[in-house]
MARGU-118670 format. One line per field, with one value per residue (C-alpha): residue number from 0; x, z, y. Coordinates in steps of 0.25 Angstrom, whole numbers, plus 5000, padded with zeros to 4 digits. Last residue first. Layout:
N
seq = (NUM,...);
x = (X,...);
z = (Z,...);
y = (Y,...);
END
This chain:
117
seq = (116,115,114,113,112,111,110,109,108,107,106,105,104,103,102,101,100,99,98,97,96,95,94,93,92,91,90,89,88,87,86,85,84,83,82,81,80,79,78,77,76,75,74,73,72,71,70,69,68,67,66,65,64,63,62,61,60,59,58,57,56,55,54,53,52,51,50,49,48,47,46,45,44,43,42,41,40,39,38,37,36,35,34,33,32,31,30,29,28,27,26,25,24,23,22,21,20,19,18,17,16,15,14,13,12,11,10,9,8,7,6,5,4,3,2,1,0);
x = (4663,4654,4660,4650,4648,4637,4628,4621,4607,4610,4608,4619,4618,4620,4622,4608,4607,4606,4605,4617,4627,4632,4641,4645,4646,4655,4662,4663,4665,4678,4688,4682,4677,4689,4700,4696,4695,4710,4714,4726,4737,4740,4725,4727,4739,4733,4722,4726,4723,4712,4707,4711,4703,4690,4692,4693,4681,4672,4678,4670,4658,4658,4657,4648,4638,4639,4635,4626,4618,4621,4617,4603,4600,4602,4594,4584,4580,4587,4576,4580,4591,4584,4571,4582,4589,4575,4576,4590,4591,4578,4585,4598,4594,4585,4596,4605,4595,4593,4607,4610,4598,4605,4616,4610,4602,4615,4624,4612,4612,4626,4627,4614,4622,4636,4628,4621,4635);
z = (5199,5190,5179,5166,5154,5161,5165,5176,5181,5194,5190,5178,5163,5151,5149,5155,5153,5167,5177,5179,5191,5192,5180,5175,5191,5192,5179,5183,5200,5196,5185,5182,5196,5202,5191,5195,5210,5208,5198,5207,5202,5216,5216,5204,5207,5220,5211,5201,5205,5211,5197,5190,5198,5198,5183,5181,5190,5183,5170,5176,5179,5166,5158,5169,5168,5151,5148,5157,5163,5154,5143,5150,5152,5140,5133,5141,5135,5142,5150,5153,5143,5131,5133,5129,5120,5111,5102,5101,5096,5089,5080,5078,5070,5060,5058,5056,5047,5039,5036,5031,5021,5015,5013,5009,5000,4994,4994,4984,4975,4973,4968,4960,4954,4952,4947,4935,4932);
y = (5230,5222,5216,5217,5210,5201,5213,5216,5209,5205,5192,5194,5198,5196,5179,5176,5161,5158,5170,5176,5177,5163,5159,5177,5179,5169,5171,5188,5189,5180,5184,5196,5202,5196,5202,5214,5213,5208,5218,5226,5222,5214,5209,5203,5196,5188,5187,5179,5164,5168,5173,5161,5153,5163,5161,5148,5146,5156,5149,5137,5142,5151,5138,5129,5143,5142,5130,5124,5133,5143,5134,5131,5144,5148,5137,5142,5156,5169,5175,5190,5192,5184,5191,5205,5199,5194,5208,5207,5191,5194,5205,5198,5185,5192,5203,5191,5184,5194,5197,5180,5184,5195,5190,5177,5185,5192,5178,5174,5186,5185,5171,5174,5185,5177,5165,5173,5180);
END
């Protein structure tokens, strides 16, 4: 009985612990989003550069082909501006329309998420 009640004890303070931590952990990160937003910290900058922009690059590319490969169809349904936006205005503009390690929103300050019509 002794070893059960020690044995619970213990999983309760690391429950307990393992709780403070994550509300420890996710207190600064929204309090710091805001700074991180307008001046993202180097290491972002540097992945983006080299990481993520080569990345989106190329499906840009993959996507711009398989685009013009489809359009002719696409613009007989009647989606072919649609499919343009998605599959061409969107990876180009995801690789070279935002400032480096900004990952929310665009130059022109709207958001990521969004197609523009």
């Amino acid at each position: 009985m002794v070893f059960e009640e020690g044995e619970e004890m213990n999983s309760k303070r690391l429950v307990s612990i393992f709780v403070f931590f994550v509300i420890l952990t996710l207190f600064p990160s929204s309090v710091l989003a805001q700074e991180l937003r307008e001046n993202p910290p180097v290491g972002m900058k540097i992945l983006d550069l080299i990481v993520v922009r080569p990345i989106s690059a190329v499906v840009a590319c993959a996507s711009t082909a398989f685009c013009a490969g489809t359009m002719p169809l696409a613009y007989v349904i009647g989606v072919g501006e649609q499919s343009a936006r998605v599959l061409i205005e969107a990876p180009w503009r995801f690789t070279g329309g935002r400032y480096l390690g900004d990952f929310h929103h665009y130059k022109d300050g709207k958001p990521i998420t969004v197609i523009q019509e």
